[in-house]
N, C-alpha and C positions, 0 to 999 in steps of 0.2 A: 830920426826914426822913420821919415818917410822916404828914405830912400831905401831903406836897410827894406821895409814893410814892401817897396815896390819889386824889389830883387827878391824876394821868398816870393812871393804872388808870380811872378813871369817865371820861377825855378818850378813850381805846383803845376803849374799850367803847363809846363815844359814834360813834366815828369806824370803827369794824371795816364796818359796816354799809354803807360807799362803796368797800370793799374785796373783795367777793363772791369765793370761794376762795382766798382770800388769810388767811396767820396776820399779828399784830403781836407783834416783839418789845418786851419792857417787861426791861430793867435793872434788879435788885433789889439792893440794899446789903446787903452784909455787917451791919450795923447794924439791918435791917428782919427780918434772917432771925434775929435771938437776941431778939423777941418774937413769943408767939403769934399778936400781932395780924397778923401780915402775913398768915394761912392766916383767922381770918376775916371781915377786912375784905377780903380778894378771895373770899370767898364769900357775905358779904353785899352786893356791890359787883353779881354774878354776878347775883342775884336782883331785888335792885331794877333793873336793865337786862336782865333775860330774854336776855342773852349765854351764849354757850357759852365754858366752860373751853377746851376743844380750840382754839378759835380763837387762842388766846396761848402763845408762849411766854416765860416765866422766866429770864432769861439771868443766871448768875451768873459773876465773874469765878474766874480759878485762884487768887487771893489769898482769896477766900472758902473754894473749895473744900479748900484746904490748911486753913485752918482751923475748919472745919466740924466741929462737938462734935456729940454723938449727939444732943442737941434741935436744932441745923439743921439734920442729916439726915432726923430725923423732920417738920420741919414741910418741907422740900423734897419726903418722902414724901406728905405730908397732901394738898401743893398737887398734886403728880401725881394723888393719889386723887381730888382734884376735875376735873382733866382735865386740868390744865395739860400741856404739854407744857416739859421743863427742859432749857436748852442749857448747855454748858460754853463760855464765851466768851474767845477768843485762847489757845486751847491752844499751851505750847510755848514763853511768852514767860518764865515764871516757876517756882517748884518740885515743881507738878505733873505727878507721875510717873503711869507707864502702870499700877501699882498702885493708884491714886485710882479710874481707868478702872472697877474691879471692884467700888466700893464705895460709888462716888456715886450718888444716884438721877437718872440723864440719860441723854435722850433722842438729843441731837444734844451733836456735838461741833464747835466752830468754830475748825481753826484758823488761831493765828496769819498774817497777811501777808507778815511777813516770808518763812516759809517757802514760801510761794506765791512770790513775789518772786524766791528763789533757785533754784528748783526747777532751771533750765534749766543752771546752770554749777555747782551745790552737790551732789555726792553724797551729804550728810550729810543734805541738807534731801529730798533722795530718798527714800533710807530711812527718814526718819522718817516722813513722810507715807504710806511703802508699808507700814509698818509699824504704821502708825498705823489705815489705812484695813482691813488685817487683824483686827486687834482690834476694829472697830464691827464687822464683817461678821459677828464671832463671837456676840457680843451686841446683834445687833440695835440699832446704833447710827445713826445718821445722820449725815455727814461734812458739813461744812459749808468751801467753800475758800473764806477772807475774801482780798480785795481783786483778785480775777483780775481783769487788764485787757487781756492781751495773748493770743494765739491758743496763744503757747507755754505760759503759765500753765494 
């Protein structure tokens, strides 16, 4: 997985550059995030292509995030400190409670579709969302709503 992880990282980097104000999300496995290497083969990655950190985001899933031990914390800290920016990706789907919110190092939160989905006849998927989008606002979080397609979404 970490070679496979190194060749998407060096193809983003490659390809950011036909994207002008635009970030690329990159997908990182739970697997990539319990070795150092992941923090610095994307900073050796960074150097050899004169790309900027800030240009990417790290999108981890809630399956990670629930089990994230104080060294994936730290190396999801390291890669922020490089600029990365770190999303929380399909919040809402799995055991990811609003207490993670306060302890994960992330930037944006993305969630889940389904609850997009129901927004229109779901009181539950309401408040979660309104609830949800109060807590980024508090900590400077950024919302992300995955799958809107409809004007009502």
């Amino acid at each position: 997985i970490d070679m496979l992880g190194e060749w998407v990282f060096k193809r983003a980097c490659a390809d950011i550059g036909q994207f002008p104000g635009h970030r690329i999300s990159i997908n990182v496995s739970g697997e990539q995030l319990k070795r150092d290497e992941i923090v610095t083969m994307c900073d050796r990655v960074l150097r050899e292509t004169g790309r900027s950190a800030s240009r990417f985001i790290i999108e981890i899933t809630e399956t990670v995030a629930t089990a994230a031990t104080p060294e994936i914390l730290r190396r999801l800290e390291a890669l922020r400190g490089l600029g990365f920016h770190i999303a929380l990706d399909d919040f809402g789907t799995g055991h990811c409670g609003f207490n993670y919110l306060k302890t994960l190092p992330i930037d944006i939160i993305k969630i889940d579709r389904s609850y997009i989905r129901s927004l229109a006849h779901d009181q539950v998927a309401q408040i979660f969302v309104s609830a949800l989008a109060q807590i980024a606002r508090i900590q400077d979080v950024t919302i992300v709503a995955e799958g809107v397609e409809t004007q009502e979404e």
